[in-house]
C-alpha positions as CSV (number, residue, x, y, z in Angstrom):
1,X,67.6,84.9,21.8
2,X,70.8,84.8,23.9
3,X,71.1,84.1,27.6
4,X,72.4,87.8,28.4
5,X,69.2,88.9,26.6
6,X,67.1,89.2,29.8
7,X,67.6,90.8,33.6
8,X,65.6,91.3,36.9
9,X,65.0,94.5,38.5
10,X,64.8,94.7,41.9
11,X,61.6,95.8,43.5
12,X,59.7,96.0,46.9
13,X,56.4,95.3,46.0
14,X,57.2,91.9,44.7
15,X,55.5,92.2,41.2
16,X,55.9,91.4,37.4
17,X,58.8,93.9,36.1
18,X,61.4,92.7,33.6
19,X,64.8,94.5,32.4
20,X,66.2,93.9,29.0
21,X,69.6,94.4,28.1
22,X,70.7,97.1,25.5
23,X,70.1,95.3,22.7
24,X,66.7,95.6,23.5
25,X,66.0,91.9,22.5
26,X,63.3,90.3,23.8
27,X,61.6,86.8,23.7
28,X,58.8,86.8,21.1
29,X,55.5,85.1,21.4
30,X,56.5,81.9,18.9
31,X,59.3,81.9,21.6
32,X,57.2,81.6,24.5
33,X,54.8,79.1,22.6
34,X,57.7,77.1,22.2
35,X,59.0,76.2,25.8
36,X,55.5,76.3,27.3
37,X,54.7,73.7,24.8
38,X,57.8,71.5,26.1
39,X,56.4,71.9,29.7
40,X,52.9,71.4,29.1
41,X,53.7,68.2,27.5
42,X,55.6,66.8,30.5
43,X,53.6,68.5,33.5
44,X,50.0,68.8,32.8
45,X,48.8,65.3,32.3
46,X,50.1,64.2,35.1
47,X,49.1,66.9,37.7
48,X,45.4,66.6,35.5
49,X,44.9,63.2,36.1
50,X,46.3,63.6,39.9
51,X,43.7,66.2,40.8
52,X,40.8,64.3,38.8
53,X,41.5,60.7,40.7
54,X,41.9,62.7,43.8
55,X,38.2,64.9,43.6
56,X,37.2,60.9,42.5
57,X,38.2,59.5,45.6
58,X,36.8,62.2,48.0
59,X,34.1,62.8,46.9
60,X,32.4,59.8,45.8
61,X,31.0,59.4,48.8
62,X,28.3,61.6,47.9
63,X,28.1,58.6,45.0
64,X,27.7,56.2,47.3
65,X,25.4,57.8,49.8
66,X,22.4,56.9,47.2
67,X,24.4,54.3,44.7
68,X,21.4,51.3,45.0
69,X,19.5,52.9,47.4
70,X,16.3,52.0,45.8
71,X,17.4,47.5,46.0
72,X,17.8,48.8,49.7
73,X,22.1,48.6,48.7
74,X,23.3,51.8,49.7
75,X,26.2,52.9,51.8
76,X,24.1,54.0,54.3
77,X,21.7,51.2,54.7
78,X,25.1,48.7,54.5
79,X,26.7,50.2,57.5
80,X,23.5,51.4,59.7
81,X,25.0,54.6,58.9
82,X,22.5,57.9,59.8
83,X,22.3,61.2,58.0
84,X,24.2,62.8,61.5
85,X,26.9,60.1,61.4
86,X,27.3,60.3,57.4
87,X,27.9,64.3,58.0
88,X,31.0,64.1,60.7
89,X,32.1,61.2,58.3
90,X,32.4,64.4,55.7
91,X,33.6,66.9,58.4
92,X,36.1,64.8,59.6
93,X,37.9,64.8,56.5
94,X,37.5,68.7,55.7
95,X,39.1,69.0,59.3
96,X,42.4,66.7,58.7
97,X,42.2,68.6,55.6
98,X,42.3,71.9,56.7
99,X,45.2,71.0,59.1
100,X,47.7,69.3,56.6
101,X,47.6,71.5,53.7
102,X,50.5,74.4,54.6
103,X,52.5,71.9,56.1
104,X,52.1,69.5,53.4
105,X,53.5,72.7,51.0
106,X,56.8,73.1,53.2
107,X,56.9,69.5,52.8
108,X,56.6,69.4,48.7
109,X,59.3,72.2,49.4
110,X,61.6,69.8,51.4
111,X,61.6,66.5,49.5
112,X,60.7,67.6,46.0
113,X,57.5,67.3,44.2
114,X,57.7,64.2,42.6
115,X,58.8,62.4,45.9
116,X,55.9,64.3,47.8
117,X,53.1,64.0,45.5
118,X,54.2,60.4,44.5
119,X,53.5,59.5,48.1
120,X,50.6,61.5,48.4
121,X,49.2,59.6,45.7
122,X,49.6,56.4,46.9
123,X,48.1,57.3,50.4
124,X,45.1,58.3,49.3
125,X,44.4,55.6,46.8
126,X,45.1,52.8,49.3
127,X,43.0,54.9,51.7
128,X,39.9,55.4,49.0
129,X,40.3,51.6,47.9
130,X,40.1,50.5,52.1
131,X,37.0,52.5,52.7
132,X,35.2,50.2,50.3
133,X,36.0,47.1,52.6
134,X,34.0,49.5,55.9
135,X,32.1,47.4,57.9
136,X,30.7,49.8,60.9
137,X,30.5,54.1,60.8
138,X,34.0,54.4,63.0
139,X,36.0,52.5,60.6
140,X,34.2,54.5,57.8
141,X,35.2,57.7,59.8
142,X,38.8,57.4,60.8
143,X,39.6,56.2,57.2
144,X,37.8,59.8,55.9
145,X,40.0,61.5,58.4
146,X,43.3,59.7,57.0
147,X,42.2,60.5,53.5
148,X,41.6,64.0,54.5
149,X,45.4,64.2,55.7
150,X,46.6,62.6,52.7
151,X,44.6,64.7,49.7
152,X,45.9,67.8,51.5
153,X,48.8,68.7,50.2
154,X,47.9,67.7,46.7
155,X,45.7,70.9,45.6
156,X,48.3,73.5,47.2
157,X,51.1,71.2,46.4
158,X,50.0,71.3,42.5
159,X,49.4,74.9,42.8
160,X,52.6,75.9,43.8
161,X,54.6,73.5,41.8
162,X,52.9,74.9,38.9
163,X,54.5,78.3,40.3
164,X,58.5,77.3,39.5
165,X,57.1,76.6,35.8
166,X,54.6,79.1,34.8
167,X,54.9,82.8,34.5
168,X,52.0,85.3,35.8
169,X,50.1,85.6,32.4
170,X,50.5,82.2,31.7
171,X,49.6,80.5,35.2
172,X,45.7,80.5,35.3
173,X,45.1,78.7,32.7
174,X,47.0,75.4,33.8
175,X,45.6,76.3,37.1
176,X,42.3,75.8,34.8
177,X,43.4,72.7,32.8
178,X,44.1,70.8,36.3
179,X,41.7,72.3,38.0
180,X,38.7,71.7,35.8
181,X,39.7,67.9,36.4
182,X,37.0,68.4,39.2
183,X,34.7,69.3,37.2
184,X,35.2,66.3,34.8
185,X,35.4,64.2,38.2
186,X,31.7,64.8,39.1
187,X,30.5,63.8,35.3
188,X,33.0,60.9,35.6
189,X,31.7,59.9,39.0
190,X,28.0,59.8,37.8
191,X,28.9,57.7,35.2
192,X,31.5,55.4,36.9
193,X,28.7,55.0,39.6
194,X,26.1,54.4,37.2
195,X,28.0,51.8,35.5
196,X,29.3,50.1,38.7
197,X,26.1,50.2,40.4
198,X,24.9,47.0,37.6
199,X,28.1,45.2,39.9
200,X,25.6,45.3,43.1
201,X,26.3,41.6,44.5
202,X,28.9,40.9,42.3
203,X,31.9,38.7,44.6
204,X,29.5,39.2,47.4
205,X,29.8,43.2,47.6
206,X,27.5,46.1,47.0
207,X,27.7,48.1,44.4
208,X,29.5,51.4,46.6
209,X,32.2,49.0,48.1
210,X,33.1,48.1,44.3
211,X,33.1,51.9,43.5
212,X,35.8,52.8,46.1
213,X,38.0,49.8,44.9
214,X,38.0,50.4,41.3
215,X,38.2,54.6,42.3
216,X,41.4,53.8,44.3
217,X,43.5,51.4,42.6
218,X,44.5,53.6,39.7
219,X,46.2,56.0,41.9
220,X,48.9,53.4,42.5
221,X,50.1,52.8,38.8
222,X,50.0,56.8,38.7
223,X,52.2,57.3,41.6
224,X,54.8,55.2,39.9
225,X,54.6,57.4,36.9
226,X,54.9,60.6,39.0
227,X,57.9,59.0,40.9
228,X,59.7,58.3,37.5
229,X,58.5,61.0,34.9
230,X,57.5,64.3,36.9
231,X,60.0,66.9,37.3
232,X,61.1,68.9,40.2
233,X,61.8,72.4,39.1
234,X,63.4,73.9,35.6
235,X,66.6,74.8,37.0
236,X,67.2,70.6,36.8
237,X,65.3,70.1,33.9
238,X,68.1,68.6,31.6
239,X,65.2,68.7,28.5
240,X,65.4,72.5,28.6
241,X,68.5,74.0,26.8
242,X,70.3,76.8,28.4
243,X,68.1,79.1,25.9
244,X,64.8,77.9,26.9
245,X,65.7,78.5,30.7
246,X,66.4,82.6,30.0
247,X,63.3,82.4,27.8
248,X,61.1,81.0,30.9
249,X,62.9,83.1,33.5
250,X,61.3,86.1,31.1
251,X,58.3,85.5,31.7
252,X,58.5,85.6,35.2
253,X,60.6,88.8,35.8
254,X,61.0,89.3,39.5
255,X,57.4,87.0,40.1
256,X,59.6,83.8,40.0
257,X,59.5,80.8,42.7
258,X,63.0,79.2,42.7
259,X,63.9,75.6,43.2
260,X,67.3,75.9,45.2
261,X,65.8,79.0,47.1
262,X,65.7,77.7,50.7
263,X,62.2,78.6,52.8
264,X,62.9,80.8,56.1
265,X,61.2,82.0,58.9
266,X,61.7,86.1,57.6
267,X,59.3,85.5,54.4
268,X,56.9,83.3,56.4
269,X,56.2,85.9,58.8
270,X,56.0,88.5,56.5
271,X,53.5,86.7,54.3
272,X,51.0,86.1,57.8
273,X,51.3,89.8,58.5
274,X,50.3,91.2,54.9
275,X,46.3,92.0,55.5
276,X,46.0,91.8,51.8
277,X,46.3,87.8,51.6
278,X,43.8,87.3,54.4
279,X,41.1,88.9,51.7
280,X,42.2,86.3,49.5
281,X,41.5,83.7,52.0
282,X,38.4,85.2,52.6
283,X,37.0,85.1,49.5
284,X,38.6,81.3,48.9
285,X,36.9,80.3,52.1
286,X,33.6,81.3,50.8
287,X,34.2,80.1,47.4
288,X,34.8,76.5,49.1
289,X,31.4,76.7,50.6
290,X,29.4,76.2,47.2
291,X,32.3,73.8,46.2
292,X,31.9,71.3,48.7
293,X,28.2,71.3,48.9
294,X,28.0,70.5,45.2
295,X,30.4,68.0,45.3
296,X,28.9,66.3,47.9
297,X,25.4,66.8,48.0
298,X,24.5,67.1,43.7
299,X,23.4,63.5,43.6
300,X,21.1,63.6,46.8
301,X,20.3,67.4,45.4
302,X,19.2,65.7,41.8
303,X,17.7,62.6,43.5
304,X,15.3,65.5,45.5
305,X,14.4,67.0,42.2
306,X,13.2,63.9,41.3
307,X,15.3,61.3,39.7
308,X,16.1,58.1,41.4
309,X,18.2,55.3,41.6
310,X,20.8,54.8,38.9
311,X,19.3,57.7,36.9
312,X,19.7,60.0,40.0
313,X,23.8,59.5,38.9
314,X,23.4,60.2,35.2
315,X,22.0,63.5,36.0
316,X,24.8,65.0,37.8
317,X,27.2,64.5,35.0
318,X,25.9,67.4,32.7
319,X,26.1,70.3,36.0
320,X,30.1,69.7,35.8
321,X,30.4,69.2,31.4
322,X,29.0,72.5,32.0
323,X,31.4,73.8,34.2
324,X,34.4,72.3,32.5
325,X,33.8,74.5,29.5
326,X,33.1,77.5,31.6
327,X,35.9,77.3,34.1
328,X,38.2,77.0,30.9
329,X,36.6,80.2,28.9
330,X,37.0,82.1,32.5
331,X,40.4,81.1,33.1
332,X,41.7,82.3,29.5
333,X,40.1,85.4,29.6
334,X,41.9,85.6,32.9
335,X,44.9,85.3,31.8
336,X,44.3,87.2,28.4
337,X,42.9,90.1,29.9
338,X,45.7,89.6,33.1
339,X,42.7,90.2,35.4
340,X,41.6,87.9,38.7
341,X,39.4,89.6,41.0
342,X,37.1,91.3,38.4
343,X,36.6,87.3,36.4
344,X,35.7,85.8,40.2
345,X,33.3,88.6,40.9
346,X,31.7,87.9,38.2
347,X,31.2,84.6,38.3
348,X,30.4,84.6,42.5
349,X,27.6,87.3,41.7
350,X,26.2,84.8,39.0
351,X,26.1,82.0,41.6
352,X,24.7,84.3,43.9
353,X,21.8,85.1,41.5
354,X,21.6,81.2,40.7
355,X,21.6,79.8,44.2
356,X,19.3,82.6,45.4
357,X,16.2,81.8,42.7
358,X,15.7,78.4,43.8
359,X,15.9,78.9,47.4
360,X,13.0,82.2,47.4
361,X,10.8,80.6,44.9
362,X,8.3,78.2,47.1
363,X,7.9,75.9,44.2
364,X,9.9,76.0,41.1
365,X,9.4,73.8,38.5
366,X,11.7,70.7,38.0
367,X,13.0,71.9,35.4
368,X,13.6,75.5,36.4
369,X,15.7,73.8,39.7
370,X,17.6,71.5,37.4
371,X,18.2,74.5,35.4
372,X,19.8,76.5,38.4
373,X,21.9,73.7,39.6
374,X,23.6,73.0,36.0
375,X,24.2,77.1,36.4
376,X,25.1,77.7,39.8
377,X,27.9,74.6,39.4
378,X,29.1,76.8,36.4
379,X,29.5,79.4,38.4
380,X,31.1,78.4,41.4
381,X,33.6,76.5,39.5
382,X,34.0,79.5,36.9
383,X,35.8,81.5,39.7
384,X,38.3,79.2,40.9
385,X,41.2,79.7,38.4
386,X,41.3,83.4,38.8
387,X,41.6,82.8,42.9
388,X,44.3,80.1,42.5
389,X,46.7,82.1,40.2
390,X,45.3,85.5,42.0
391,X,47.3,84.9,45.5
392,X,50.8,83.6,43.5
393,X,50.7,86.6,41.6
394,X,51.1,89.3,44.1
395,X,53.5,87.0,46.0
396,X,57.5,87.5,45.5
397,X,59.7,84.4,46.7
398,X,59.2,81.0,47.0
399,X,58.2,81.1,50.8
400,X,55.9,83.5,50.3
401,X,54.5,81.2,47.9
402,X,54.6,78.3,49.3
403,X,53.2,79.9,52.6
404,X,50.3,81.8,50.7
405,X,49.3,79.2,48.3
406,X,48.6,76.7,51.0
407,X,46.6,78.9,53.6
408,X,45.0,80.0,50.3
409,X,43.6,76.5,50.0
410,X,43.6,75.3,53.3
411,X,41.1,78.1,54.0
412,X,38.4,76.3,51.6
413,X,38.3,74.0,54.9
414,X,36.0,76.1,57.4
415,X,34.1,76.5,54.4
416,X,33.9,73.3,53.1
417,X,32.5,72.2,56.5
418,X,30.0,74.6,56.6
419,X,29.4,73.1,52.9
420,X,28.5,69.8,55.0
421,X,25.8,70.7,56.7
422,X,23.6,73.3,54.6
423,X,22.0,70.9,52.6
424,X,19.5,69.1,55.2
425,X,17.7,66.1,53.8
426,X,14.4,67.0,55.6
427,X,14.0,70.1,52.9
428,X,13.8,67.9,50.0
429,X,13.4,69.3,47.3
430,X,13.8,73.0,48.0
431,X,16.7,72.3,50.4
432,X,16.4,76.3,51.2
433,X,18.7,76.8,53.9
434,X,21.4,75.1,51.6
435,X,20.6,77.1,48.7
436,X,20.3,80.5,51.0
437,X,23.9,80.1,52.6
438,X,25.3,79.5,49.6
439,X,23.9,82.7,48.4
440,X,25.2,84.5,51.2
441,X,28.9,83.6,50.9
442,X,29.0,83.9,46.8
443,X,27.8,87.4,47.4
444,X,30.6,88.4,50.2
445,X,33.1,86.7,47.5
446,X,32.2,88.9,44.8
447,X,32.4,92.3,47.1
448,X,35.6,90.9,48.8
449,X,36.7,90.1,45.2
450,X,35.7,93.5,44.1
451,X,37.1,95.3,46.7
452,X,40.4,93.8,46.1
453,X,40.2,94.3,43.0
454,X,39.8,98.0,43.4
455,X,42.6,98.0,45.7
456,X,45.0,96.8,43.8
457,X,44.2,98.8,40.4
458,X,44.6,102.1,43.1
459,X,48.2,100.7,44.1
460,X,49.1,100.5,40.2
461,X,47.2,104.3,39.4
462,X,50.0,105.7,42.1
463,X,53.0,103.9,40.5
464,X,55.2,105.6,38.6
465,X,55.9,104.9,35.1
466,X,58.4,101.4,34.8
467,X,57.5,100.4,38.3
468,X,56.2,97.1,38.9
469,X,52.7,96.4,38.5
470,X,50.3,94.7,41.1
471,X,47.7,91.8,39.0
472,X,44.1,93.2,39.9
């Protein structure tokens, strides 16, 4: 395929529309196969294993809330910590969180992504690895509030530097591939918890202090690699030929984030004006509800079931086996089908339905429970690539992008905090008021996700023919 073989058409609705030159050439799929390949190879393990040591080192504290608590070992018996104390220790980082993210995204934009997340990286490794040598609540606090600032910007930041390589139909399922590194976080995390909970005593330490050490130093030899190997953007990628560039920029059409573009204040306040995005927030924000109380609360959830100890740990890891697989089947049928909002309905209604069963029935059976929690984590996690590639798909420059992305994300914050406090230890094992909440936002996500969904397939029914196309 020649360079002169593909063109952009202008448009004002900012969607996927591509012009060919008159020979009528175009790339073919082998093509495309091709230079995704070369990308995949040098992007997606390190953004993976960024976002897996990252939902590591937050969320292990959920880990270490229980980790030993049987020998009396536990985080929250080491510190004098209570169950009120522990939850602002949880807030405080959702609300540092919430604050950083967009601005952490116009900072990717300003000092590259390898620079940015590189630094990122090392922050919040030194920060996980510190919290391990806590000796009262406040230090425990202020060093959750610091790692809140410092994981902000990765999620957004990986999202949106996933934006300058990926193309519409091709962007949900690396969304997925990174993504799902949650997912294999919370098996990991049972089983790096199980296994470091035999080191209780070991150099004079409980067990939790050694599992935020040997969480948090990996992410320094990583941010070395990302400093040295990761590339900015494909306009300065000197392994892509001439060729493969025109072959990429083809599956973007006019959809395309742009390295040198410069952000501005025009496309910034044009993006916070669009009603339309604030429905994607809304749906993310309740999406982030389930998320975070399932990140943080599955151990204690299992342990109230009725496993304990050590074992309460190895039965959290097959919830998010589960959900790896699932999340990965959504996301390519997402992409396959170039559908969003109609793949997250689906899945928020089925965590609707799951999270509703256990908390109406007055006394399920273990097993039934169990059952509904390896589900409902399915779910909730089945949803999220479609809602990550959703937003940068109806977007059309690299502010907007940036801009949107990062609200996108940083609106899983309110819910996330609400995520905190649902699950309230006194309503062992039912936990009802969790499980009812949860219920409540899954199903606003899937109407919100249905209505958009709607809306958009009416804005493609009134197009004429050759006009670009909105992603429903």
């Amino acid at each position: 395929m020649s360079e002169t073989t593909v063109g952009e058409k202008a448009d004002d609705g900012g969607c996927i529309h591509l012009e060919y030159s008159d020979d009528g050439v175009r790339p073919s799929k082998e093509e495309y196969a091709r230079v995704y390949r070369k990308i995949d190879l040098r992007i997606l393990p390190f953004v993976a294993l960024t976002y897996l040591l990252c939902y590591l080192d937050r969320s292990n504290i959920g880990n270490a809330k229980v980790l030993n608590s049987d020998a009396g070992d536990d985080l929250m018996t080491s510190i004098n910590m209570d169950d009120n104390q522990y939850r602002i220790a949880l807030m405080l980082f959702l609300v540092s969180y919430s604050i950083f993210e967009a601005p952490s995204n116009m900072a990717m934009k300003t000092f590259t992504p390898p620079v940015w997340l590189g630094l990122l990286v090392v922050c919040f490794g030194s920060l996980c690895a510190g919290i391990g040598g806590s000796k009262n609540v406040s230090t425990l606090m202020a060093l959750r509030f610091l790692l809140g600032a410092a994981e902000a910007g990765v999620y957004p930041g990986m999202i949106f530097f996933l934006t300058f390589w990926y193309g519409p139909r091709e962007r949900a399922i690396r969304i997925a591939i990174f993504l799902c590194s949650a997912t294999l976080a919370g098996a990991f995390g049972g089983a790096i918890a199980y296994g470091v909970g035999h080191l209780n005593g070991s150099g004079g330490l409980e067990a939790w202090r050694w599992l935020f050490i040997i969480e948090g130093l990996p992410c320094l030899v990583l941010a070395v690699a990302i400093f040295l190997f990761l590339p900015s953007y494909p306009e300065k990628a000197k392994w892509l030929t001439a060729e493969d560039k025109a072959i990429l920029k083809a599956s973007f059409g006019r959809n395309m984030a742009r390295g040198e573009d410069k952000l501005n204040w025009a496309d910034a306040k044009a993006t916070l004006k669009e009603p339309r995005l604030w429905v994607h927030y809304m749906i993310y924000l309740c999406a982030g509800i389930g998320v975070s109380s399932l990140s943080l609360f599955a151990p204690s959830i299992v342990q109230g079931i009725g496993y304990a100890g050590l074992e309460a740990q190895l039965f959290t890891i097959p919830p998010y086996v589960c959900a790896y697989a699932v999340a990965l089947g959504a996301a390519y049928l997402s992409d396959r089908f170039e559908t969003r909002g109609l793949i997250a309905a689906i899945f928020s209604f089925m965590a609707f339905v799951t999270f509703l069963i256990p908390a109406c029935v007055p006394t399920p059976s273990l097993h039934l429970r169990y059952a509904m929690l390896v589900l409902s984590t399915c779910s909730v996690f089945g949803s999220l690539p479609a809602l990550c590639a959703w937003v940068s798909d109806n977007v059309h420059n690299t502010t907007a992008a940036s801009l949107a992305s990062g609200l996108n994300i940083g609106f899983t914050g309110p819910g996330q905090i609400i995520g905190v406090w649902i699950y309230q230890g006194q309503q062992a094992p039912r936990y009802q008021t969790g499980h009812a909440v949860n219920a409540a936002s899954q199903f606003l996500a899937t109407v919100l996700s249905l209505s958009l969904w709607l809306f958009y397939r009416r804005r493609n029914s009134r197009l004429a023919p050759g006009q670009p196309r909105w992603i429903p």
